[in-house]
C-alpha positions in Angstrom: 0.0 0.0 0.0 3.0 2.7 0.8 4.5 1.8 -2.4 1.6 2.5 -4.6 1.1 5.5 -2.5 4.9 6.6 -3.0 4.4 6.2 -7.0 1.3 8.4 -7.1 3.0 10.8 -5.0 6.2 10.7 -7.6 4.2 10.6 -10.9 1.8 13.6 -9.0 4.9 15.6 -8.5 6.7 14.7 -11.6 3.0 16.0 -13.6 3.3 19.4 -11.6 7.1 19.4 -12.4 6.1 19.4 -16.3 3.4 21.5 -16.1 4.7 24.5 -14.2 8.0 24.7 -15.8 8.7 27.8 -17.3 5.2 28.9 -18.0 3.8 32.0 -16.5 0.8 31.6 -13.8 -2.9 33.0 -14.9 -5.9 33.1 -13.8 -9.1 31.8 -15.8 -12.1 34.7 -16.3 -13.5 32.4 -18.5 -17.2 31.8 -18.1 -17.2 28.1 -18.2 -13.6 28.2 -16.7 -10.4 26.3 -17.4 -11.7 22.9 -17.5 -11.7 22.4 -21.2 -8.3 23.2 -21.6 -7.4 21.0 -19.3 -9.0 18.3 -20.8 -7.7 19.2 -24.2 -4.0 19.3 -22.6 -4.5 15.5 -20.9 -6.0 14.4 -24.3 -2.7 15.8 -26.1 -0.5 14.7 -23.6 -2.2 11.0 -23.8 -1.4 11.0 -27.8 1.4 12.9 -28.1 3.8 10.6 -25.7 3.9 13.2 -22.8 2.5 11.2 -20.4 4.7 8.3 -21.1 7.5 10.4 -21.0 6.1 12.0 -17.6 5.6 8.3 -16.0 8.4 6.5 -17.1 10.4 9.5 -15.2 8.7 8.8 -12.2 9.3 5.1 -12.8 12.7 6.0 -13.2 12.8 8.4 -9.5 10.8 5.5 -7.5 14.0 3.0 -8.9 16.7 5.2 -7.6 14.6 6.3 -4.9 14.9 2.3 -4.3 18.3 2.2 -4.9 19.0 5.0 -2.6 17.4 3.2 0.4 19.2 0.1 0.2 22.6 1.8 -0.5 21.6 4.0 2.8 20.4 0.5 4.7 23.5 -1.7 3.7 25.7 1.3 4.8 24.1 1.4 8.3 24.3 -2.1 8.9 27.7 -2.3 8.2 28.2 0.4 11.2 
């Protein structure tokens, strides 16, 4: 249960990583608000291999997340 909770968590961040990165902030004043661009934006990032990207690089932070632990576990044990 942790670990699937420590994925979401990476792949969460990871989305916010890509999605605030270098773009300024606004706000909506839309009438029907934001919610079709969003849409529109997960529907291009589904076909265009964004999201992949974006999930294999959370993948990819869990493993040496991983990695990380056991170095940091071995090295205590050995105290």
């Amino acid at each position: 249960m942790k670990r699937w909770m420590l994925v979401g968590i990476v792949v969460a961040i990871g989305f916010l990583a890509l999605s605030l990165g270098g773009k300024p902030a606004f706000a909506c004043n839309r009438t029907a608000g934001c919610v079709m661009d969003s849409l529109q934006e997960d529907y291009g990032m589904m076909h265009d291999g964004r999201m992949e990207k974006a999930m294999k690089a959370g993948r990819d932070n869990v493993e040496a997340f991983r990695r990380l632990q056991e170095k940091q576990k071995a090295y205590s044990a050995s105290k």
